[in-house]
N, C-alpha and C positions, 0 to 999 in steps of 0.2 A: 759615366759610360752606360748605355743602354743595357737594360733589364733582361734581353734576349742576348745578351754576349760574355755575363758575370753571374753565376752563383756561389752560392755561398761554401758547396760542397765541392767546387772546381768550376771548370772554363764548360758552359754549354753555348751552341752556337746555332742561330738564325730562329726563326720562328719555325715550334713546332706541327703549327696546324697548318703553316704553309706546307711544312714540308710533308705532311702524309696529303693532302690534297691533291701533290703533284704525284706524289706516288702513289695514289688511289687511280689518277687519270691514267698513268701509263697501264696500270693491274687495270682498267676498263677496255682500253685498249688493246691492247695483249690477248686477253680472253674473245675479243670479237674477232680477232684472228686466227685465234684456238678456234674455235666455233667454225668459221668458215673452213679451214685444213681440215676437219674431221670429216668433212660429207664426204672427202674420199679416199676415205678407210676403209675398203673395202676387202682387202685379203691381208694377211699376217705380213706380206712386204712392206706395206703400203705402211700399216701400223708399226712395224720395227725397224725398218730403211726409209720410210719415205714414197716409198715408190721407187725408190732410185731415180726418181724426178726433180733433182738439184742439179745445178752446173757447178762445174768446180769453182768461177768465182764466188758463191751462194754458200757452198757448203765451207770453202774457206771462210768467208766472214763470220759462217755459224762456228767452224772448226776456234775462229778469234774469239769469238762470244764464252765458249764453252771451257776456253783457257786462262781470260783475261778474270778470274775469280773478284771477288772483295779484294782479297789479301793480295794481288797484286796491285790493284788501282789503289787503296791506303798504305796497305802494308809496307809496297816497296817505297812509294812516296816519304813515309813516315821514316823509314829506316835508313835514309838519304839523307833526311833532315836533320835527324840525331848522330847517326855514325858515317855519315859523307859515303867516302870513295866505298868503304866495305859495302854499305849497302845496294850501289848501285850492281856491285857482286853477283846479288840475287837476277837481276836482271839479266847478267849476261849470263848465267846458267839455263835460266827459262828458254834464252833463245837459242843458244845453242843447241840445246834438243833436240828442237826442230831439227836441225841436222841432221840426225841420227834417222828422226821420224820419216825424212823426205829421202834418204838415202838409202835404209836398210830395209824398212816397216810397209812404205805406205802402198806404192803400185802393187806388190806380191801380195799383201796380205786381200785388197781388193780382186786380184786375179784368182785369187784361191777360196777364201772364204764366201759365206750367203748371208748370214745374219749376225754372226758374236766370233769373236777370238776363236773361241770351242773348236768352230765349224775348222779353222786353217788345221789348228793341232792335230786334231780327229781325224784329217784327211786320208793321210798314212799307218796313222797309230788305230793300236785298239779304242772302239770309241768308249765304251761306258767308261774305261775308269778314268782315261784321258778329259772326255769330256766334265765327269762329275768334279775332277780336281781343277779343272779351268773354271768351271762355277762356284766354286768357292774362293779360292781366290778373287776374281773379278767381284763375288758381293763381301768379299774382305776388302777389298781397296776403295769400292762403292761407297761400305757404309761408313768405315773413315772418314774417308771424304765428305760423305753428307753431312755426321757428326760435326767434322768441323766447320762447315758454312755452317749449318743451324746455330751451332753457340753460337756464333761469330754474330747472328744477325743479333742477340742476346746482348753482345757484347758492345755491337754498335749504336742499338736506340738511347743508351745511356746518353753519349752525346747528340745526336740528330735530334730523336723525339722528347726528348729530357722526363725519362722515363727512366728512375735508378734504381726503382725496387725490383725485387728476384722476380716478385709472382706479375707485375709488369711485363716484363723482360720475358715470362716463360709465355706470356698471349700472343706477346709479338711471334718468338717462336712457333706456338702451334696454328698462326693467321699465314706464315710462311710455308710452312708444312703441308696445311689446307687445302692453298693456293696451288702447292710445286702436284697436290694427287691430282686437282682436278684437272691442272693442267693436261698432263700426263693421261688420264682418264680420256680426257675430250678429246685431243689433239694427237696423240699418239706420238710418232717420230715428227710426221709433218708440219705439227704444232708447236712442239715444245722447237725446232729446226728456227719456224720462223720468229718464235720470241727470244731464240738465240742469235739470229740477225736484227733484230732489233735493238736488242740489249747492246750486241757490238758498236752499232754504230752510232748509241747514245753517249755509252764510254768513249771510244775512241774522242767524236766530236766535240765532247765535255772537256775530255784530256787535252785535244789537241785545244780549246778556245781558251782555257785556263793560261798553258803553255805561250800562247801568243799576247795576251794581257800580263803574265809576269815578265817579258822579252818588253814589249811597252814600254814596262812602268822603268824597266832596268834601260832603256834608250836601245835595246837590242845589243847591249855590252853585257856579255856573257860571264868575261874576266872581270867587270867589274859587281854583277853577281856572285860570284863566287867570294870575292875578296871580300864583300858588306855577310857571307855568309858564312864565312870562317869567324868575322868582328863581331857577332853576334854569339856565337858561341864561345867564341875567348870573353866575351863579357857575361857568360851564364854565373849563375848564383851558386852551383854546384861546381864544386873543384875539381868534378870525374869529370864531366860533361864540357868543362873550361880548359882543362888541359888536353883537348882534343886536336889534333889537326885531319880535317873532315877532306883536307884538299889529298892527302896521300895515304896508302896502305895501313891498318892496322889497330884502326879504332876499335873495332870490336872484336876481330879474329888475328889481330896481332900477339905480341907477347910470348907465353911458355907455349914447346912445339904441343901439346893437349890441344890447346885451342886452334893452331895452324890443322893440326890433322883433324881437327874434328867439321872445319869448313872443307877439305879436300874431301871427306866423309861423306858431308850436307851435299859439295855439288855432285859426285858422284852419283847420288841417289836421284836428283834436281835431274841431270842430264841424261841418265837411262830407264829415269821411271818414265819422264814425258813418253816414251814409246811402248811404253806398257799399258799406261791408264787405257781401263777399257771402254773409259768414256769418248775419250779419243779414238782410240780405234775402231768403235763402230761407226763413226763419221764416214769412214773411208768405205762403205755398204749403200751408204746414201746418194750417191754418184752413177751416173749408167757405163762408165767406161774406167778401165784401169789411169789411161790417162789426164782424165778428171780427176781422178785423184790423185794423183801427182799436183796435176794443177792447183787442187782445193790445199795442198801443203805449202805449195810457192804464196797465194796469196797470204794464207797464216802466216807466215814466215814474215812477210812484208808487210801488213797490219798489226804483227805483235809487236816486231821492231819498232815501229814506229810510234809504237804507244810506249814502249819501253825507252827509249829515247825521250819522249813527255816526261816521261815521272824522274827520270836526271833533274831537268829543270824546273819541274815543279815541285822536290823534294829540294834540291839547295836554295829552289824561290821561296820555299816554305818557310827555310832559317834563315832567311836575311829577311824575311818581311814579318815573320811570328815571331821566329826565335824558339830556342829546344826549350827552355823555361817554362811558356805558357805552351807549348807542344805535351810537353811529359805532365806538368799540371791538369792536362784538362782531363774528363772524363775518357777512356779509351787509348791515354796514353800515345804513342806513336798513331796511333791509325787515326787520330786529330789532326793530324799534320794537312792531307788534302780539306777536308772543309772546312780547318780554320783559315787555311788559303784562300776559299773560296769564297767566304766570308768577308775576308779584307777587302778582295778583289772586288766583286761583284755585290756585296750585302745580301741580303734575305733570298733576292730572288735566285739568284747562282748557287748561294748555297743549298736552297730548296732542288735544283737541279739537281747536284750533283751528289746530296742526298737518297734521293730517288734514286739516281744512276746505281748507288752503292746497292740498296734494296732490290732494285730489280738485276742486278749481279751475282747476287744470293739467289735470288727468284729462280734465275734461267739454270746457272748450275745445278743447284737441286733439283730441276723438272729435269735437267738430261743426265743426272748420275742414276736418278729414279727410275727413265726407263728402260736406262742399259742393264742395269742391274735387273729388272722384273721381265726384261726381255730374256737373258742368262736362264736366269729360272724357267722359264717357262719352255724355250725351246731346247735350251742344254740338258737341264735337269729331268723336266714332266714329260716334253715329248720324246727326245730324245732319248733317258734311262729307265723313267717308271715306265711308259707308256711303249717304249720299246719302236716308235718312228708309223705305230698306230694309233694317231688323232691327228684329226681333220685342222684346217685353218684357223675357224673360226674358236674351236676349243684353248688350242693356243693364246689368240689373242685374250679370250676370257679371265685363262690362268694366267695370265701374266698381267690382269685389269686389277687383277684380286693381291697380286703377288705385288704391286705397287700400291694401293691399301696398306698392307702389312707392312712394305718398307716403310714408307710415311711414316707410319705412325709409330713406329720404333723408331725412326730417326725423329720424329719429335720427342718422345722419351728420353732417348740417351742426349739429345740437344739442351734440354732443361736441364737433365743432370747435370750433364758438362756448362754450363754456363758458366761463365767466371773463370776456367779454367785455364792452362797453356794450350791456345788454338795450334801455335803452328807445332807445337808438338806431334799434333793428331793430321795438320797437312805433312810431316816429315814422313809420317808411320806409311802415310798411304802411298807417296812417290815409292817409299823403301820397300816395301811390300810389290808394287808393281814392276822396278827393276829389279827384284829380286826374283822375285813368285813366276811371273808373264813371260819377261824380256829373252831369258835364257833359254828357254824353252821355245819362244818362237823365232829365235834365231837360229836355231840347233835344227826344228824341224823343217823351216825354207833351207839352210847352206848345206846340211850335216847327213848325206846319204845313210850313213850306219846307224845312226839315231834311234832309239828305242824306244817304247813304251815305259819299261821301269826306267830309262832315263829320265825321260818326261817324270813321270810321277816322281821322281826321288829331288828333281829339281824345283818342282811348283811346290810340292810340298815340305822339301829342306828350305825353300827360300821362305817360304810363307813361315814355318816354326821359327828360325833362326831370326829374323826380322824382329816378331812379337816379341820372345824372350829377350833380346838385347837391349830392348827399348825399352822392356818392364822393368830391366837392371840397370838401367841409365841415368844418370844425371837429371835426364827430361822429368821421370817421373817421382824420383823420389831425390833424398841427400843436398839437395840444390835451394837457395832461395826462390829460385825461377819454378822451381817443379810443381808438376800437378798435385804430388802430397806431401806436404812439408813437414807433416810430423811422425816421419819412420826414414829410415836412411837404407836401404837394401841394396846400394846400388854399387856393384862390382865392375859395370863394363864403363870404361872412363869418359867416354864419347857419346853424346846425347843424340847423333843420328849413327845407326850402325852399318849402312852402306858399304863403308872400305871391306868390311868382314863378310856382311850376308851376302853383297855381289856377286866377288869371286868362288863364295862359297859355294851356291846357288849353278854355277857356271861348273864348279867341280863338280858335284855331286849329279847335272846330269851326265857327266864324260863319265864320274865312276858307274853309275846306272848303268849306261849304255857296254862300257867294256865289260861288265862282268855280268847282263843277260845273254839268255841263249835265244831269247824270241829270233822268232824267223818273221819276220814285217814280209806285207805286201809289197816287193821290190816292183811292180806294174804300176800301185796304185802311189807307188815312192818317183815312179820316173812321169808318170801325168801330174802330179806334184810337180815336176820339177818343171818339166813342158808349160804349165799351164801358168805357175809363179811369174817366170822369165817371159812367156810371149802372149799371156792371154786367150791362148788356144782352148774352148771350152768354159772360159769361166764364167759363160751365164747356165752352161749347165745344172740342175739342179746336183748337188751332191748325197750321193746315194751309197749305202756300202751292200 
């Protein structure tokens, strides 16, 4: 067997000097596009919307780019391949979201807001402490999030670039990090925008060409896919992994009701945090009309599904043509599963592709949680509470040039830390935080007339505390073989994503807020809210109090 397909420390796959080649071309690429988008960054819109000069088919395929992470294009693939039906589970929570995004969130939040979340909350309520507690949250769900693509990209070279040492693993990290400032630096919204269109439609086309060559090789017999993909794992070497039936319910969240509740937990948080992330939700800024935004959710919807549908079949393709055996052997475990596919399928040069694809999946994320998050700060935080809504355009965009610096490079820190660690751990915390901390509160302040200030605050900030502490008492982190620190057990709360609890908690505590303040809110500035939400009346108004 070839020398690029066997080590001796596990399964690595394709040529690695292929593979950064191809993903040095696209990182050439990419940046000559950064480069071009920048000449017209000319005012703080331009740099943290865009210009608002996307169309909603545009800003949907970015809105695709900026959702479709690593961890969906391997993760869910890999988790299809090992635990069949459960995994494909994942997928139908990611899109269901959207639902909620395109139903509740997206035209109002565009009719209301100018640049971040902040701006919708603020609208009605007091701004300073409204806004300061929307800024932190948003760079708590940020830096999660970046956290876990950084490791992850840590996680991934093991197999692609056959690179298995820590201080290896932490270059690639800070080559990612680097890459995501400068990005961000140069390009602003409108750059990192179009290497989010890019990225999508490298993934999808990758996803979708895999998908049509494992349909090929199976004669386009899906059922007889399936059935070569249950025989594969009834013939695994492992007697957990052999006594699996991958074709129905309960492979991995079957069993004692802990583990039923602890997925109704996971999807809850899956399904209410996608309308919260703020990465997300600044997309819908980037648009010149509320109705574009709606639009830009229709297309996501339609491009995720459709990639989410791919990784079905290239995750049961995976175990009828690898097998969970050399899947779980090789370096990265489950997230082997797509490019040792791609590998079989196509050799060096597909895998080089799809490779890349993963890389620059990491790449785009990180450059768009970078500038939402340094966007926050700079207009939530600096202009907005230190500076009290006295500084100019250009000061903004500075401090938020700098304030993306600073993220970097703490997210490269905590990404080396975290290396090796439980990733989706750290993707759980961030969805849970966002439907916790965000979602409550911006549903309360679009539907909820009586609505408060301490409601607000008591909601972003019970969601935000309750979230952390549950999860530092969970399963995830400590008491667990799976857990981030295996040698202390502290862990009280039984369920490793805490959703079912912080949700509704979150959800009460700002009803309790709200009933038992006496604030007297601007019921004018509560009823142009509501005016502007529903019909778009004013919303290119500057927002002013």
């Amino acid at each position: 067997m070839s020398d690029t397909l066997i080590t001796a420390a596990g399964e690595t796959v394709g040529n690695p000097a292929a593979n950064i080649a191809i993903f040095g071309l696209f990182v050439v690429v990419t940046l000559v596009v950064v480069v071009r988008a920048s000449r017209n960054n000319a005012t703080a819109a331009d740099f943290f919307t865009g210009g608002r000069a996307f169309s909603g088919p545009q800003n949907g395929v970015a809105i695709a780019g900026d959702y479709l992470s690593a961890a969906s294009f391997l993760g869910i693939a890999g988790a299809i391949a090992v635990y069949g039906y459960d995994g494909f589970l994942y997928s139908i929570g990611f899109l269901v979201a959207w639902l909620v995004a395109l139903l509740l969130v997206a035209e109002m939040l565009r009719n209301t807001g100018k640049f971040t979340m902040a701006d919708v909350l603020s609208f009605r309520l007091r701004e300073r402490p409204v806004r300061t507690a929307a800024a932190v949250t948003t760079l708590a769900v940020s830096l999660f999030y970046l956290l876990a693509q950084m490791a992850g990209a840590g996680g991934l070279v093991a197999l692609l670039l056959d690179i298995s040492d820590r201080a290896g693993q932490s270059v690639v990290i800070a080559v990612v990090g680097v890459l995501m400032i400068v990005y961000v630096l140069v390009g602003g919204m409108k750059g990192t925008t179009w290497v989010q269109i890019i990225k999508a439609a490298l993934l999808i086309a990758g996803a979708a060409l895999m998908t049509v060559m494992v349909l090929v090789k199976f004669g386009f017999d899906f059922s007889g896919m399936l059935a070569d993909a249950q025989s594969m794992v009834a013939g695994s070497s492992s007697e957990k992994v052999a006594a699996r039936d991958v074709l129905a319910p309960g492979a991995q969240y079957g069993g004692s009701w802990q583990s039923q509740l602890n997925f109704v937990s996971l999807g809850l948080a899956l399904v209410l945090g996608t309308a919260g992330l703020p990465h997300v939700l600044m997309r819908f800024y980037t648009v010149p009309t509320a109705r574009d935004a709606r639009r830009s959710v229709v297309w996501a919807i339609a491009l995720i599904g459709a990639f989410y549908l791919f990784t079905l079949v290239l995750g049961y393709g995976a175990a009828a043509i690898v097998g969970p055996d050399r899947i779980l052997a090789a370096a990265g475990g489950q997230n082997a599963a797509a490019p040792l596919l791609a590998f079989e399928l196509g050799g060096v040069i597909l895998l080089g592709i799809i490779s890349a694809v993963a890389f620059a999946t990491i790449l785009a994320v990180v450059a768009g949680l970078t500038i939402t998050a340094s966007a926050s700060f700079a207009h939530d935080i600096y202009a907005s509470v230190i500076k009290k809504g006295d500084v100019d355009e250009k000061e903004q965009v500075r401090v938020s040039r700098v304030a993306a610096v600073v993220i970097g490079l703490v997210a490269i820190g905590l990404g080396i830390l975290a290396n090796g660690q439980n990733i989706a751990f750290l993707v759980a915390l961030a969805f849970a935080v966002a439907a916790a901390a965000n979602l409550p509160t911006i549903l309360y302040s679009l539907f909820w007339r009586r609505f408060t200030t301490r409601g607000a605050l008591w909601s972003m900030y019970g969601g935000l505390i309750s979230t952390v502490v549950l999860i530092v008492f969970s399963p995830a982190v400590t008491g667990s073989s799976t857990a981030m620190i295996t040698s202390i057990d502290i862990a009280w709360f039984p369920l490793s994503n805490p959703g079912i609890v912080s949700i509704p908690l979150a959800f009460l505590a700002g009803a309790i807020g709200t009933w038992t303040s006496s604030d007297t809110e601007d019921r004018a500035r509560q009823a142009e809210m509501e005016v502007r939400s529903l019909t778009g009346v004013g919303a290119e108004k500057a927002i002013t109090h």
